[in-house]
Backbone as numpy.savetxt, mean C-alpha at the origin, in Angstrom:
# Nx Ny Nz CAx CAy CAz Cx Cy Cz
15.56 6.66 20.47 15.36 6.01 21.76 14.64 4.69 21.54
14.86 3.45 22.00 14.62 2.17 22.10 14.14 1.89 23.75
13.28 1.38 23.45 12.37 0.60 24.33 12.24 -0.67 24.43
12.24 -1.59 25.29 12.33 -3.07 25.22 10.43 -3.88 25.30
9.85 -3.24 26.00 8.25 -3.87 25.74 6.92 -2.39 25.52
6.18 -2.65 25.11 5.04 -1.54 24.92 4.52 -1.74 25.96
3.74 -1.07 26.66 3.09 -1.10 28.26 1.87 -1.52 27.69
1.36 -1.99 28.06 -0.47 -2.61 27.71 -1.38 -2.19 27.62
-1.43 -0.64 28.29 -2.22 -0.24 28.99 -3.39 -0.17 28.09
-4.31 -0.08 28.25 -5.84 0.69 27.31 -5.73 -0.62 26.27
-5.41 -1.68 26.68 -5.53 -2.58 25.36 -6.87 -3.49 24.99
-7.48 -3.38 26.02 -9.06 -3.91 25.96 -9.77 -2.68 24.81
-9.73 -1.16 25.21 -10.32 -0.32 24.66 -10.13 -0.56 23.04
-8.45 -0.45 22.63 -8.39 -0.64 21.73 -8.25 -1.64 20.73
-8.60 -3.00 21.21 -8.79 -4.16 20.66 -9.63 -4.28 19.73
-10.72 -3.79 20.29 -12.19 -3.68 19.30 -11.96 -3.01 17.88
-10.66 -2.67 17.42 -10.14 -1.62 16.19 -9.48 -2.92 15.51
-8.91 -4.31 15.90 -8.49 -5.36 15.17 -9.43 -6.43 14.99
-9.37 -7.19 14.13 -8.25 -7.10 13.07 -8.39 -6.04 11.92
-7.17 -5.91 11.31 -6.85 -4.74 10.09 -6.14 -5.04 9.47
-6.77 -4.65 7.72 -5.65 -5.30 6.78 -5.09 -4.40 6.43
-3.45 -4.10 5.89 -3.10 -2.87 5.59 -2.52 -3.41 4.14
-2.38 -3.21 3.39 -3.15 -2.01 2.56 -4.28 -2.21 2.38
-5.51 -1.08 2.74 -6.88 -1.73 2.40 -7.04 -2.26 1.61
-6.43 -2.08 -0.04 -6.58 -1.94 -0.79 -6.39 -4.10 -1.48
-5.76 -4.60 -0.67 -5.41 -5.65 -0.43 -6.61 -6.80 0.36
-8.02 -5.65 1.17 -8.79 -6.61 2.12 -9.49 -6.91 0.98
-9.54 -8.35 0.99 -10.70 -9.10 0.05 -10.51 -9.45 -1.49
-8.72 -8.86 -1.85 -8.50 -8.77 -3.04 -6.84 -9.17 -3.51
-6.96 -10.08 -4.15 -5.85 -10.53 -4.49 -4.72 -9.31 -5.04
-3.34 -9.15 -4.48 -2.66 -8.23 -4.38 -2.02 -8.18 -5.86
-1.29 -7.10 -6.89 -0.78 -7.61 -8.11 0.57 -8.04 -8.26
0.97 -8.58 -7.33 2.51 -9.03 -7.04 3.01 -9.96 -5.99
4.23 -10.72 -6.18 4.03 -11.18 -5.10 5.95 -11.26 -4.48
6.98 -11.55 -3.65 7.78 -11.29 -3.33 8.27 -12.52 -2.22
9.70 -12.59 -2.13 10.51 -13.49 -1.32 11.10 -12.40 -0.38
11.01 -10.92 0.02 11.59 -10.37 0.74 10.61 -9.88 1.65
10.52 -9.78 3.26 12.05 -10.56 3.89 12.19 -12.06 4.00
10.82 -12.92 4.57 10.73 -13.92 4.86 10.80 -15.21 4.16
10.78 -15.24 3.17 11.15 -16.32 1.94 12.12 -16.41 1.15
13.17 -15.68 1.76 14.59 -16.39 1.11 15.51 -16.12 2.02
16.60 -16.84 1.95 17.80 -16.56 2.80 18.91 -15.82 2.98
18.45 -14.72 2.49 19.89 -13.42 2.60 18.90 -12.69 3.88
20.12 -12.57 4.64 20.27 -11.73 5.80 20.17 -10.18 5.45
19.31 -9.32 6.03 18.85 -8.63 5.77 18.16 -7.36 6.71
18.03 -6.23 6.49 17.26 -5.02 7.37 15.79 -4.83 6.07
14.96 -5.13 6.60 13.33 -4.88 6.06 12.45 -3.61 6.99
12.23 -2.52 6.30 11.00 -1.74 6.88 9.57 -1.91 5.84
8.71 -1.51 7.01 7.43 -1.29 5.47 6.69 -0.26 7.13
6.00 0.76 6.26 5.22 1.99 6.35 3.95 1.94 5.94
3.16 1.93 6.98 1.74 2.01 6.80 0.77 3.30 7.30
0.07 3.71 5.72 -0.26 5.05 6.34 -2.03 4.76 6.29
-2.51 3.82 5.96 -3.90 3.58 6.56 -4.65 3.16 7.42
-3.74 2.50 8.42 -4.12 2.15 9.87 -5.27 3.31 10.55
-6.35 2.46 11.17 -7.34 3.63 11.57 -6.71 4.72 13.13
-7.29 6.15 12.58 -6.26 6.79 13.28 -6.94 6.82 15.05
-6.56 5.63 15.62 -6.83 5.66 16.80 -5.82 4.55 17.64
-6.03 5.09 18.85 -4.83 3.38 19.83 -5.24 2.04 19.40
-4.13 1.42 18.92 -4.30 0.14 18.35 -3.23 -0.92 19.69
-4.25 -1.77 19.60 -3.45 -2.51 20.51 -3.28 -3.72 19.88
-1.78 -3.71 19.16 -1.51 -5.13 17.93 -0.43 -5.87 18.62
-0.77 -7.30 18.61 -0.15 -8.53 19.64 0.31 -9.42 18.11
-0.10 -9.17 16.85 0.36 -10.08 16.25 0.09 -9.22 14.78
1.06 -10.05 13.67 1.17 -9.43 12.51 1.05 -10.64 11.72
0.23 -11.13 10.48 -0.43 -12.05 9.90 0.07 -11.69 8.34
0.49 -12.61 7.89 0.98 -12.53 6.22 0.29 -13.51 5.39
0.03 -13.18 3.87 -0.75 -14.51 3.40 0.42 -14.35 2.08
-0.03 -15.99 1.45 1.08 -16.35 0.36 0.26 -16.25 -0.92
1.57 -15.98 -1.62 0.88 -15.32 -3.30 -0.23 -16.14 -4.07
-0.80 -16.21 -4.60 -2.09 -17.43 -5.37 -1.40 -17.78 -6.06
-1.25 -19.41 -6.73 -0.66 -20.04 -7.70 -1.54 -19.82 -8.63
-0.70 -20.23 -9.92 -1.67 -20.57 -11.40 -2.63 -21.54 -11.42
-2.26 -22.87 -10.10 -2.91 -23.91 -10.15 -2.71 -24.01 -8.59
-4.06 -25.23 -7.81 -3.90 -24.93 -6.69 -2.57 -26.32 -6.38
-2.25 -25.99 -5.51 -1.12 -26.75 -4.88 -0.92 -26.14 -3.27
-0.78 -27.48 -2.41 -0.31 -27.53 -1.68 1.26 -27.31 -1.11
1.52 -27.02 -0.12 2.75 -26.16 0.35 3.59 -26.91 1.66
4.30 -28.25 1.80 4.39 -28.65 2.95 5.49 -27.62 3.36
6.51 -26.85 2.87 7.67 -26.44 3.31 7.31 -26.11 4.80
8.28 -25.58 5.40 8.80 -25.03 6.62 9.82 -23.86 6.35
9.97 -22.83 6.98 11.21 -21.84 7.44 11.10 -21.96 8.70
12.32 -21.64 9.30 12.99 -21.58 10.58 13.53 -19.80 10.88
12.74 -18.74 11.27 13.16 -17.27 10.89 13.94 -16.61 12.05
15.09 -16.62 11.75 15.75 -16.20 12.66 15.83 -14.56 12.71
14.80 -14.46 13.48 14.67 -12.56 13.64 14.45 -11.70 15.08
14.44 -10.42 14.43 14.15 -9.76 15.53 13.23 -8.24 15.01
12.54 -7.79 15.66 11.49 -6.49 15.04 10.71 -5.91 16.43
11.57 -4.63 15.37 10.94 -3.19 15.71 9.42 -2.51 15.61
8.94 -2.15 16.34 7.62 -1.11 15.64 8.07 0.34 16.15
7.23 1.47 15.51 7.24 2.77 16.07 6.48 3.63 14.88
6.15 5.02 15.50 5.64 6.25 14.88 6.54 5.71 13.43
5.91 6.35 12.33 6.24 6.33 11.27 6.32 8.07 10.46
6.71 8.49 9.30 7.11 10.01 9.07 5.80 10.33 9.33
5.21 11.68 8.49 4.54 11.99 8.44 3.24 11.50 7.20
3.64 11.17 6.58 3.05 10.20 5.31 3.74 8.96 5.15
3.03 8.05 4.86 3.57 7.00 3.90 4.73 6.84 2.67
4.24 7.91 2.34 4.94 8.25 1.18 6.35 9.49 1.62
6.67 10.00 2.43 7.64 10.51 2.95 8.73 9.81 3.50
9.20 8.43 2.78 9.71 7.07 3.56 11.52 8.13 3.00
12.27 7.65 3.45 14.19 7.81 3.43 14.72 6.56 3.27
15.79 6.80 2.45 16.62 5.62 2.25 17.44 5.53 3.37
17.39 6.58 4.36 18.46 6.56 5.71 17.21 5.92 6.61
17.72 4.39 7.12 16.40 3.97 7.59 15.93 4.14 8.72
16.85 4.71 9.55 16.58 5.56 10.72 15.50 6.38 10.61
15.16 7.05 9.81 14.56 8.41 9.56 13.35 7.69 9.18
12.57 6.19 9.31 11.52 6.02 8.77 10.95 5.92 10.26
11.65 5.98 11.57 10.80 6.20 12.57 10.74 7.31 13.11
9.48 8.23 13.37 9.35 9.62 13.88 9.32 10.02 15.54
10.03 8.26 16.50 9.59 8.75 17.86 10.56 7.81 18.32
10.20 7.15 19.52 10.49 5.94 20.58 10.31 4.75 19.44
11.03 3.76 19.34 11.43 2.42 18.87 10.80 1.45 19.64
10.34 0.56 19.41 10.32 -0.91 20.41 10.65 -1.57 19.67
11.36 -2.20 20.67 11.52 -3.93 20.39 10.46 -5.08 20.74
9.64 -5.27 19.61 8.48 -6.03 19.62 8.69 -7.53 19.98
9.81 -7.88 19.34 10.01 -8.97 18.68 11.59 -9.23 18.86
11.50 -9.53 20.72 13.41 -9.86 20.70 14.11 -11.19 20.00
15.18 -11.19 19.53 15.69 -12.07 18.35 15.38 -13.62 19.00
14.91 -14.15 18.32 14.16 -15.80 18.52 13.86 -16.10 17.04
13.79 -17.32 17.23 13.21 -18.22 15.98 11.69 -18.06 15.95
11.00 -17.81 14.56 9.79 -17.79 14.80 9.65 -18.52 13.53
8.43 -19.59 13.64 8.26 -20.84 12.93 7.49 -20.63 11.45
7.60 -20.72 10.68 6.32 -20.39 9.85 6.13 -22.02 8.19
4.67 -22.20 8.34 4.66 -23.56 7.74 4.17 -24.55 8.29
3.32 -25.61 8.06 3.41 -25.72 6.29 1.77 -24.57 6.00
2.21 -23.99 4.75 1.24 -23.41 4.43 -0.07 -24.01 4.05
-0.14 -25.56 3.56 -1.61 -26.09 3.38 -1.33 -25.54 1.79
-2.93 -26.01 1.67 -3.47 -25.74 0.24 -3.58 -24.94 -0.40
-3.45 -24.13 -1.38 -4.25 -22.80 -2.08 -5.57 -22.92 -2.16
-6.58 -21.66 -2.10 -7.68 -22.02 -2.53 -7.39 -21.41 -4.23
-8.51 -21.37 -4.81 -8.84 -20.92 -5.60 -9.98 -20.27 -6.52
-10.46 -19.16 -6.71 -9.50 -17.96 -6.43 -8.98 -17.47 -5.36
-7.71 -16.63 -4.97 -7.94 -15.94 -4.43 -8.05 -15.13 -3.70
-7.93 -14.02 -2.95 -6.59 -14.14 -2.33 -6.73 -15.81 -1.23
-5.55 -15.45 -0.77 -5.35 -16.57 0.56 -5.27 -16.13 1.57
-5.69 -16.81 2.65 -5.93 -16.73 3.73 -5.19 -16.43 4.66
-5.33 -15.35 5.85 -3.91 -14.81 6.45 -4.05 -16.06 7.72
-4.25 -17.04 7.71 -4.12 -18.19 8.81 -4.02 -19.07 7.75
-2.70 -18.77 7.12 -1.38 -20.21 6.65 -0.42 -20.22 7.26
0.00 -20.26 8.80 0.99 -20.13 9.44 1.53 -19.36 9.12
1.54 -18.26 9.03 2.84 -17.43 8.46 2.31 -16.06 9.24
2.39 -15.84 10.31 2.37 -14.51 11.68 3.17 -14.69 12.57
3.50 -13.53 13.23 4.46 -13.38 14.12 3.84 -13.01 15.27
3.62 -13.40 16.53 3.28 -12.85 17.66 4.46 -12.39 18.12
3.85 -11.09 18.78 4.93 -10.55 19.54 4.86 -10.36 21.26
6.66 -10.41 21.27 6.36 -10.70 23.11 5.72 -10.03 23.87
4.79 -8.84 23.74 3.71 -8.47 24.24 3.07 -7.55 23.67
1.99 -7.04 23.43 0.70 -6.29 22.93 1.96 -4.98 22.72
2.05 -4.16 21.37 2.62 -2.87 21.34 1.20 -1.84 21.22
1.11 -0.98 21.87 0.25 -0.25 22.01 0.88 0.88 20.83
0.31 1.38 19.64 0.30 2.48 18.67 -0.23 3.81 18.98
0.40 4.78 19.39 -0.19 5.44 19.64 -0.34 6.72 18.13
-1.08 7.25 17.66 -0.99 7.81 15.91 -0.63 9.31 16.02
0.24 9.12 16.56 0.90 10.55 17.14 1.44 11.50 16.16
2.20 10.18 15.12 2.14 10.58 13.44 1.02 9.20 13.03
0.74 9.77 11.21 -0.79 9.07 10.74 0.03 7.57 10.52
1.43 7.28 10.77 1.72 5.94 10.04 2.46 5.44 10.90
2.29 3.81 10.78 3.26 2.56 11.51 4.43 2.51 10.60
5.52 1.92 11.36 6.26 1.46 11.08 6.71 0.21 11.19
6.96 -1.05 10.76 7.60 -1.96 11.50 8.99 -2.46 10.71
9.76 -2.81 11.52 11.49 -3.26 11.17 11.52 -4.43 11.17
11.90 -5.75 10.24 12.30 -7.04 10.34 13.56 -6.95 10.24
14.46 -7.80 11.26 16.14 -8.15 10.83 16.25 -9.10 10.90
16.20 -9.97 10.17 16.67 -11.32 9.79 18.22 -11.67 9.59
18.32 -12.70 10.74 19.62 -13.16 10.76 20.20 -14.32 10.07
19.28 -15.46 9.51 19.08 -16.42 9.08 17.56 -17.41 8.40
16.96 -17.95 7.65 16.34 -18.52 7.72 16.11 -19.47 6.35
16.26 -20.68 7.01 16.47 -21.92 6.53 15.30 -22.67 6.15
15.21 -23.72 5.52 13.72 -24.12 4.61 14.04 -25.01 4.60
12.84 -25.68 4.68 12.55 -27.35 4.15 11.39 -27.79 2.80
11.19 -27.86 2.12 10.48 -28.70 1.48 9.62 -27.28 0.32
8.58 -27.67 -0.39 7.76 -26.27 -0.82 7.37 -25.26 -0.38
8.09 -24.30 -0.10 7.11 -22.99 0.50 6.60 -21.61 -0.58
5.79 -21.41 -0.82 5.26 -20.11 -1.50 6.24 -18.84 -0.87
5.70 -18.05 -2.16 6.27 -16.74 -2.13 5.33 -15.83 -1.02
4.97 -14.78 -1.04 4.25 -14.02 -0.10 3.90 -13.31 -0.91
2.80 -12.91 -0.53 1.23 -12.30 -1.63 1.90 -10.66 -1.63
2.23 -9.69 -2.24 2.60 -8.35 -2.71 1.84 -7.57 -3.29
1.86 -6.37 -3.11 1.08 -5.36 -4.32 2.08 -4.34 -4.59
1.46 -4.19 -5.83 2.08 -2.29 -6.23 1.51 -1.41 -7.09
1.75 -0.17 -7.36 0.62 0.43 -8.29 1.25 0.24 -9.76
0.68 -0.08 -10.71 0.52 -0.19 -11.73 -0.02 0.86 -13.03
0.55 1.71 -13.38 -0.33 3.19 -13.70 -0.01 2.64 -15.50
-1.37 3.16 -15.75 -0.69 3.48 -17.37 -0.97 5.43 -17.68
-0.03 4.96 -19.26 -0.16 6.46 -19.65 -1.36 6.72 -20.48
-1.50 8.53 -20.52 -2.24 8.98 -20.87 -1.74 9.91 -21.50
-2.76 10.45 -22.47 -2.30 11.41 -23.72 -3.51 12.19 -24.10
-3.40 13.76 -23.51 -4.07 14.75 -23.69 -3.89 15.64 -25.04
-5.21 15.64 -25.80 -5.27 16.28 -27.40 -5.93 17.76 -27.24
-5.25 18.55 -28.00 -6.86 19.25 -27.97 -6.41 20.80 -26.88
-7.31 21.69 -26.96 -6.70 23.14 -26.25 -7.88 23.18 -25.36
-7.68 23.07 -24.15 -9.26 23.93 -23.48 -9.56 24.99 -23.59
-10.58 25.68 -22.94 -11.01 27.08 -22.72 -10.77 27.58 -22.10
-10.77 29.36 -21.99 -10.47 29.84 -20.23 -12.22 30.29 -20.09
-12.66 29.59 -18.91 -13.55 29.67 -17.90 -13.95 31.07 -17.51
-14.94 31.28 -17.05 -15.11 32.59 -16.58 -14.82 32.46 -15.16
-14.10 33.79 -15.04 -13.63 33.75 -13.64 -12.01 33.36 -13.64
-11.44 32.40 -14.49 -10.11 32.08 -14.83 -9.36 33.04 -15.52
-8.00 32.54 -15.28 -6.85 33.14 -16.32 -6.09 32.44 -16.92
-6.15 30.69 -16.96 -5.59 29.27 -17.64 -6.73 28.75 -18.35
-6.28 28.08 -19.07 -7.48 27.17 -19.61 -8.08 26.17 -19.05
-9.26 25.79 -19.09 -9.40 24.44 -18.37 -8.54 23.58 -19.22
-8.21 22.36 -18.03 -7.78 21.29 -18.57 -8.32 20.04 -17.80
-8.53 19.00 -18.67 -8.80 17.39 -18.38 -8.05 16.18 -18.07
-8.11 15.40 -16.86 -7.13 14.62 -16.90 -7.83 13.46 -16.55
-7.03 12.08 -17.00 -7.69 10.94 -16.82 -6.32 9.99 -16.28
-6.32 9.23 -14.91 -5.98 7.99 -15.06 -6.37 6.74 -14.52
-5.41 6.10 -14.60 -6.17 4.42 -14.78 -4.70 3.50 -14.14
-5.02 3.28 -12.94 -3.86 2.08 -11.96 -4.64 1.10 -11.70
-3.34 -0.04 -11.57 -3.85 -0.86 -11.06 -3.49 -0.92 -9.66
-4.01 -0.84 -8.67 -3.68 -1.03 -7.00 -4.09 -2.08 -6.35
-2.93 -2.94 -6.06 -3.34 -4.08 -5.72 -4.23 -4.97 -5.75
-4.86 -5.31 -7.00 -6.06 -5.92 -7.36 -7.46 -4.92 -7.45
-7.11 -3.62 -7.33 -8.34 -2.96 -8.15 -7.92 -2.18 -9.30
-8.72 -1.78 -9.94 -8.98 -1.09 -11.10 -9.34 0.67 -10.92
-8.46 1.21 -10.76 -8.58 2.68 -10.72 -8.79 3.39 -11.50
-10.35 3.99 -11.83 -10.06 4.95 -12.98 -11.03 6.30 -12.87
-10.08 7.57 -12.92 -10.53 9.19 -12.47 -10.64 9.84 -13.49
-11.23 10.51 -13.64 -11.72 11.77 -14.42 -11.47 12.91 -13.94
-10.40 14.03 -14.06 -10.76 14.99 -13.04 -10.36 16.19 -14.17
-11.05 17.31 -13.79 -10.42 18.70 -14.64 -9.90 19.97 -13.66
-9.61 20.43 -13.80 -9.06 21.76 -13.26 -9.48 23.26 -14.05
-9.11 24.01 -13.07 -9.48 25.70 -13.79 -10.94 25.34 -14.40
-11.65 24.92 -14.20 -13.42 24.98 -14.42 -13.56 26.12 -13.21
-15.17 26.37 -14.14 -16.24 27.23 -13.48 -16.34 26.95 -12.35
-16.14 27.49 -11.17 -16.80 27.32 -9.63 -18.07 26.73 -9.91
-18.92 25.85 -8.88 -19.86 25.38 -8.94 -20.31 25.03 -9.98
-19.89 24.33 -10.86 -20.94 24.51 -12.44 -21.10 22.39 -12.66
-21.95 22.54 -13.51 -22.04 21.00 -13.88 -20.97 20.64 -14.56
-20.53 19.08 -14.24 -19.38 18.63 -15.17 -19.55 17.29 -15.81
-19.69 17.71 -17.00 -20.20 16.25 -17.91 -18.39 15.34 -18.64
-18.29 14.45 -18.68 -17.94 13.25 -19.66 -18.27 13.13 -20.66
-17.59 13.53 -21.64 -18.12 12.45 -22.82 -17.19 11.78 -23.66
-17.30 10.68 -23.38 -16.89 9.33 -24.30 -17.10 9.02 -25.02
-16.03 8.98 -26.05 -16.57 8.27 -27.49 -15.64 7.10 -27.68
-15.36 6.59 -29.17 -14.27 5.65 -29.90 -13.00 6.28 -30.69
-13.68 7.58 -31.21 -12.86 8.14 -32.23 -12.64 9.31 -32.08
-11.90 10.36 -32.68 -11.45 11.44 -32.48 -11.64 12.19 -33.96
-13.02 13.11 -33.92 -13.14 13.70 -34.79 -12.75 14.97 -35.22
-12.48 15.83 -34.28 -11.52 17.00 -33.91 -12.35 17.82 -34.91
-13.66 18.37 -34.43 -14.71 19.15 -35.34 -14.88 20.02 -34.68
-15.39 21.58 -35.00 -16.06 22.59 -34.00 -17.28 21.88 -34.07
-17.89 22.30 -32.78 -19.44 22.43 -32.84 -19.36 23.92 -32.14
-21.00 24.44 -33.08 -21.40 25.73 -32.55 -21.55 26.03 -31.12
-21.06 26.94 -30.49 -21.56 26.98 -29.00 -20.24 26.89 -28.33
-19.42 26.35 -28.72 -18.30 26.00 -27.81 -16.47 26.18 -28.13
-16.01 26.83 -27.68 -14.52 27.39 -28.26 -13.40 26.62 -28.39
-13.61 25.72 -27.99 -12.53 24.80 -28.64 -13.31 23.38 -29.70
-12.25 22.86 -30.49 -13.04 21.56 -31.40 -13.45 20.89 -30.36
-13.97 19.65 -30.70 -14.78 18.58 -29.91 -13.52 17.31 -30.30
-13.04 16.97 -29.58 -12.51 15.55 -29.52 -12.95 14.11 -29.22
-14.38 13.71 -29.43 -14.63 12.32 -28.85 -16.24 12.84 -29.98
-16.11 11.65 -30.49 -17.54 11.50 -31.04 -18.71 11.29 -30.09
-18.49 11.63 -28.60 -20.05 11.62 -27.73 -20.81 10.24 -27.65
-19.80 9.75 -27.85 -20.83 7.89 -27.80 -21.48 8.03 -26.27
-21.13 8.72 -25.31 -21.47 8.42 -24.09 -21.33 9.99 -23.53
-22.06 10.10 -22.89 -22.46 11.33 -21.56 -22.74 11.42 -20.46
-22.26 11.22 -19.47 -22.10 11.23 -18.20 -21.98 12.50 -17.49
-23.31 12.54 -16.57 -23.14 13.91 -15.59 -22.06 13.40 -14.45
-21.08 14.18 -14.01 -19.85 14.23 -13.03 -20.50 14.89 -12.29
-21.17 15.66 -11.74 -21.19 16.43 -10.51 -20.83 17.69 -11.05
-21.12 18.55 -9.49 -20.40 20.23 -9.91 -19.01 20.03 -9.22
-18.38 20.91 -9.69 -17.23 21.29 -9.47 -17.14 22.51 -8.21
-15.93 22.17 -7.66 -15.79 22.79 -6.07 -15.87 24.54 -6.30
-16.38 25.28 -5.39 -15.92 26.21 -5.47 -14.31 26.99 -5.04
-13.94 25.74 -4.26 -12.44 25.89 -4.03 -11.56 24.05 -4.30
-10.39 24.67 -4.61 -9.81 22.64 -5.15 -10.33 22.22 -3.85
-10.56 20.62 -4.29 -11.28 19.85 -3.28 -9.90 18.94 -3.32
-9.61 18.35 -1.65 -8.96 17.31 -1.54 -8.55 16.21 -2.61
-7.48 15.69 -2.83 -7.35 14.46 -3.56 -8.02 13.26 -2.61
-8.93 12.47 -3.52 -9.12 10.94 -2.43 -9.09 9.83 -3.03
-8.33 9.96 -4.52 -7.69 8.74 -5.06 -7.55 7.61 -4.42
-8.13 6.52 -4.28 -7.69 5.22 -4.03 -6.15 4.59 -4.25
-5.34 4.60 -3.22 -3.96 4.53 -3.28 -3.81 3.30 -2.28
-3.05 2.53 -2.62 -2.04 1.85 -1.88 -1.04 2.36 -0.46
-1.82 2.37 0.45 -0.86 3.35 1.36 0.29 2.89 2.09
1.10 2.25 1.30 2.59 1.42 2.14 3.39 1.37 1.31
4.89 1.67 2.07 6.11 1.73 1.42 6.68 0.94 2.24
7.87 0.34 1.47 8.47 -0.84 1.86 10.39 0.38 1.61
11.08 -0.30 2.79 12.63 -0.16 2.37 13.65 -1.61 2.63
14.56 -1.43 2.33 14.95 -3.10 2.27 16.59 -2.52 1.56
17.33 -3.51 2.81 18.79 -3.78 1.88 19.23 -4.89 1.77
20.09 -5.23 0.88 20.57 -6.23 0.17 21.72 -6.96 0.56
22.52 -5.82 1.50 24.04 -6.26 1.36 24.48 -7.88 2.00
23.70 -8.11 2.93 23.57 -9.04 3.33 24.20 -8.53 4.72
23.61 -7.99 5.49 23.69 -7.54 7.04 22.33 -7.10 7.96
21.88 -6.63 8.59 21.06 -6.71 9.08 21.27 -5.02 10.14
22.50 -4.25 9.53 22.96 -3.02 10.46 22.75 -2.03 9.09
22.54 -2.41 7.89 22.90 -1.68 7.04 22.28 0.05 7.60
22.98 0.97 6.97 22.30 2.31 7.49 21.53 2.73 6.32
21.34 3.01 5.06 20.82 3.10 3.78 19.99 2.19 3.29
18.75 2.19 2.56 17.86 1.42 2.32 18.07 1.29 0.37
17.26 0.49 -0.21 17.31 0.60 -2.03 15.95 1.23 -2.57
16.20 2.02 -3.44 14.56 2.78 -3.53 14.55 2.77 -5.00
13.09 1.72 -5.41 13.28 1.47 -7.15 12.39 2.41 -7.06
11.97 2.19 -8.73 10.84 3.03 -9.07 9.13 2.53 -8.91
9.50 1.25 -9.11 8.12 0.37 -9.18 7.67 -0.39 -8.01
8.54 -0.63 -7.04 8.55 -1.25 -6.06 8.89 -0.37 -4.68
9.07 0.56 -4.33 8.98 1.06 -3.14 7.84 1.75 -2.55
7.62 3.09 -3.13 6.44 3.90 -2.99 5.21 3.25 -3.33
4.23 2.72 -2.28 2.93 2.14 -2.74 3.20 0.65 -3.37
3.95 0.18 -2.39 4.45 -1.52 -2.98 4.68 -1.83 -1.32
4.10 -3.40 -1.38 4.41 -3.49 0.12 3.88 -5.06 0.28
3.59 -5.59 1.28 3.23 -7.25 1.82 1.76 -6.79 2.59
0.72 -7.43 1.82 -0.69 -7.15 2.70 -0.26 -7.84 4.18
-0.75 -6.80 5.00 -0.98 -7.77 6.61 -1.95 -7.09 7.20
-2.20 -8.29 8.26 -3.15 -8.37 8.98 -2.89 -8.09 9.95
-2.86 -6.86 10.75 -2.79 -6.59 12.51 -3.97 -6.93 13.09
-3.31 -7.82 14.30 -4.59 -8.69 15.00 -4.05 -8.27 16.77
């Protein structure tokens, strides 16, 4: 079901909740990517992106704010686009991460039409600073023809760009992007079984990059209910018994760190994540029904913005 305006109502109440950057992970921090889709190049096109960190209350958003990628060097940007579009908002799945390549299925309710098809101007972007990120007032937002009231009926937004055309003049930047960045890890070594267990403990470590931060967890599993949980870090891997303990020792102990106790029941994940997925087709239409879903770029890859 499609709707042509959001009703206003309660929009004083919920004003005081903007502005908001989505992906948090993006406020104050230069994103690790950056992208020409939708608004910086000229293939005609269907764009969604899914936001599952929006604070969970009525948001009353009149405008959507984009900033452009940081150069190597600063430079100025006179270009212009001319964006010939039109956009949707609505309920989003149930997670962020529950996005469909059937792009229908990335809205969970009522549709609006935020944003009936008009030209919307964007440019000249001005200067870079440097560092850093950049600033979401480089011309480049969309007001929409009236306040859409969000109601978080599910935890995530949605919004739809369809671009019918858009034409350029002179230098314009790319648009500032993130995505997660993970490296691998490589577990040595046998744990113990715990009292109270029937697996061994085991240790896990990783390390992303999310949009300009540095992620890095320590976590174990099948441990002692309540018990202390130490770290230890070394350089090298000496793979020795020491007395006292049933499996070898793997880290020469350069470092020891108390972790805390451990839950008496699994505790929530609260990993620092990127909470936006992006879908997007290519064919060059703007009806397509199917979206493209990479590996590196969909899940937790997206365009920082600013709901104002």
């Amino acid at each position: 079901m499609r709707s042509a305006l959001a009703i206003p109502f309660l929009a004083s109440a919920a004003a005081a909740q903007l502005p908001f950057i989505s992906p948090t992970t993006a406020n104050g921090a230069e994103a690790s990517s950056n992208n020409i889709f939708p608004f910086a190049n000229t293939t005609i096109r269907r764009y969604q992106q899914i936001h599952g960190d929006l604070p969970q209350t009525i948001l009353s958003v009149s405008r959507l704010a984009f900033r452009f990628n940081t150069p190597t060097a600063v430079t100025t940007y006179t270009g212009t686009r001319a964006i010939d579009m039109e956009m949707d908002m609505g309920n989003g799945p149930a997670s962020y991460a529950d996005y469909s390549r059937t792009m229908s299925n990335n809205f969970s309710g009522p549709i609006t039409t935020v944003v009936a098809r008009r030209i919307v101007n964007w440019g000249p972007q001005g200067t870079s600073v440097s560092p850093g990120p950049q600033s979401f007032a480089t011309n480049m937002d969309i007001t929409l023809d009236a306040p859409y009231l969000w109601i978080p009926i599910s935890p995530t937004l949605t919004w739809e760009a369809r671009i019918f055309g858009n034409p350029a003049t002179g230098t314009f930047a790319v648009l500032d992007a993130g995505s997660i960045t993970t490296a691998s890890a490589t577990t040595v070594g046998t744990g113990c079984v715990c009292t109270g267990r029937t697996t061994a403990q085991t240790a896990s470590i990783s390390v992303a990059d999310m949009q300009g931060y540095l992620g890095f967890a320590i976590g174990t599993t099948n441990g002692t209910p309540s018990s202390q949980v130490y770290s230890a870090i070394g350089f090298s891997n000496p793979n020795l018994p020491i007395p006292g303990l049933c499996a070898n020792s793997h880290t020469d102990l350069t470092f020891l760190i108390a972790n805390g106790v451990t839950s008496a029941v699994p505790a929530a994940n609260t990993t620092r994540v990127a909470q936006v997925s992006r879908m997007f087709d290519s064919s060059g239409t703007t009806t397509s029904t199917d979206g493209l879903v990479f590996t590196t770029s969909t899940l937790g890859y997206g365009l920082p913005v600013e709901f104002n």
